[in-house]
C-alpha positions as CSV (number, residue, x, y, z in Angstrom):
1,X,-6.6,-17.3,-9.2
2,X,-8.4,-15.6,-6.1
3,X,-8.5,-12.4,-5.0
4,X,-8.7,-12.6,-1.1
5,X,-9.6,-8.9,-0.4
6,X,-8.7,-9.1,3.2
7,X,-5.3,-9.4,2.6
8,X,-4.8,-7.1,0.1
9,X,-6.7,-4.5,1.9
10,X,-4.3,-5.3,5.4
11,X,-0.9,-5.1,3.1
12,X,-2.2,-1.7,1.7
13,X,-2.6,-0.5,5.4
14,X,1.1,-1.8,6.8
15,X,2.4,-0.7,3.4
16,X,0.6,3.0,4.4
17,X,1.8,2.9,8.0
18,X,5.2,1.8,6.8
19,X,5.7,4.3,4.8
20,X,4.7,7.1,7.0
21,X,7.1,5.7,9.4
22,X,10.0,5.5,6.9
23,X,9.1,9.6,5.5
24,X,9.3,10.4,9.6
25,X,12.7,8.6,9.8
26,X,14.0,10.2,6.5
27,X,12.7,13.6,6.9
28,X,14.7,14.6,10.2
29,X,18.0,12.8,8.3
30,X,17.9,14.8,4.6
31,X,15.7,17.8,5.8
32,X,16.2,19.2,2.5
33,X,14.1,17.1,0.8
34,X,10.6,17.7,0.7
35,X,8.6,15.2,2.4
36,X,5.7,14.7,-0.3
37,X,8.9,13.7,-2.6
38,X,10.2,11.1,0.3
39,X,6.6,9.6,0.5
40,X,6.1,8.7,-3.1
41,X,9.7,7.3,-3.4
42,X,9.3,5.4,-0.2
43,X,6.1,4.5,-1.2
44,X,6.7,3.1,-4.7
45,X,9.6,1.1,-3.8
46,X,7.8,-0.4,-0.9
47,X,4.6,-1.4,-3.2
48,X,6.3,-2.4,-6.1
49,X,8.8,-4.5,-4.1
50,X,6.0,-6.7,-2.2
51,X,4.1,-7.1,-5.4
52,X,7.3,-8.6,-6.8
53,X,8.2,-10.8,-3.7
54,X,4.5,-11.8,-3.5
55,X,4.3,-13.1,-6.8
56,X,8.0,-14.6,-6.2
57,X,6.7,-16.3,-3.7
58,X,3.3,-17.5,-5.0
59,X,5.4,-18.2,-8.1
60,X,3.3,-16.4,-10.2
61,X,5.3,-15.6,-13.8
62,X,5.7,-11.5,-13.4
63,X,4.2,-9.2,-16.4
64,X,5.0,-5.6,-17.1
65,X,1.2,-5.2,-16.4
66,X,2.1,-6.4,-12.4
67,X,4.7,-3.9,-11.7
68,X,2.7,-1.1,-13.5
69,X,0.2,-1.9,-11.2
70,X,2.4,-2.0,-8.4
71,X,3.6,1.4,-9.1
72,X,0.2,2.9,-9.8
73,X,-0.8,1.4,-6.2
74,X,2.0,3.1,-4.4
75,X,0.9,6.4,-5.7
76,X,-2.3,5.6,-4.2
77,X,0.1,4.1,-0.4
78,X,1.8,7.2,-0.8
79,X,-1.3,9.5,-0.9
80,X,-3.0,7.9,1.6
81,X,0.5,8.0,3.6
82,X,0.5,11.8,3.4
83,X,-3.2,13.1,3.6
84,X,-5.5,9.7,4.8
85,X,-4.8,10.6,9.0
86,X,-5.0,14.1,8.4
87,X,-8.5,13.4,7.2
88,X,-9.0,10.7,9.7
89,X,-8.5,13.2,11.9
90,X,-10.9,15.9,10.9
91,X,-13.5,13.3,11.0
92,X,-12.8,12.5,14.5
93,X,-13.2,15.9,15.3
94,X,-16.5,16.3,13.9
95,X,-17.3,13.3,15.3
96,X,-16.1,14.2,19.0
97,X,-18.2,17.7,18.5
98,X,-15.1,19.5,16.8
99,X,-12.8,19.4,20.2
């Protein structure tokens, strides 16, 4: 099996930007709910579900070890969801001469 790095690291980004726009869209509908919590939910689901219908689709035989690493990996979505612009944006800034 190959690893094609390229397209794992374009899914991680439209699994990121996904879920950012999904936390925006749920936030203003249960405002009660603290965002970080919508993220990770949003974001796990989202990770773990196109691990599984990638390896549907490749037909790949699906281990425990596949969706743990699914999960694990939308931790990671949903961290980079809620602090990776922020940061992104900081560095701009320094960048631009802190405008």
């Amino acid at each position: 099996m190959e690893i094609d790095i390229a397209a794992i690291t374009t899914a991680l980004g439209v699994l990121i930007i996904l879920t950012s726009s999904l936390t925006e869209l749920f936030k203003s509908m249960f405002p009660k709910i603290p965002p970080q919590i919508t993220a990770t939910i949003i974001a796990v689901l989202l990770t773990a579900g196109s691990v599984c219908a990638y390896l549907s689709i490749s037909g790949i035989p699906v281990e425990w070890y596949m969706i743990a690493g699914g999960v694990a990996a939308g931790f990671m979505v949903s961290y980079s969801a809620q602090f990776g612009y922020d940061k992104l944006g900081e560095i701009l800034k320094l960048i631009g001469g802190g405008k």
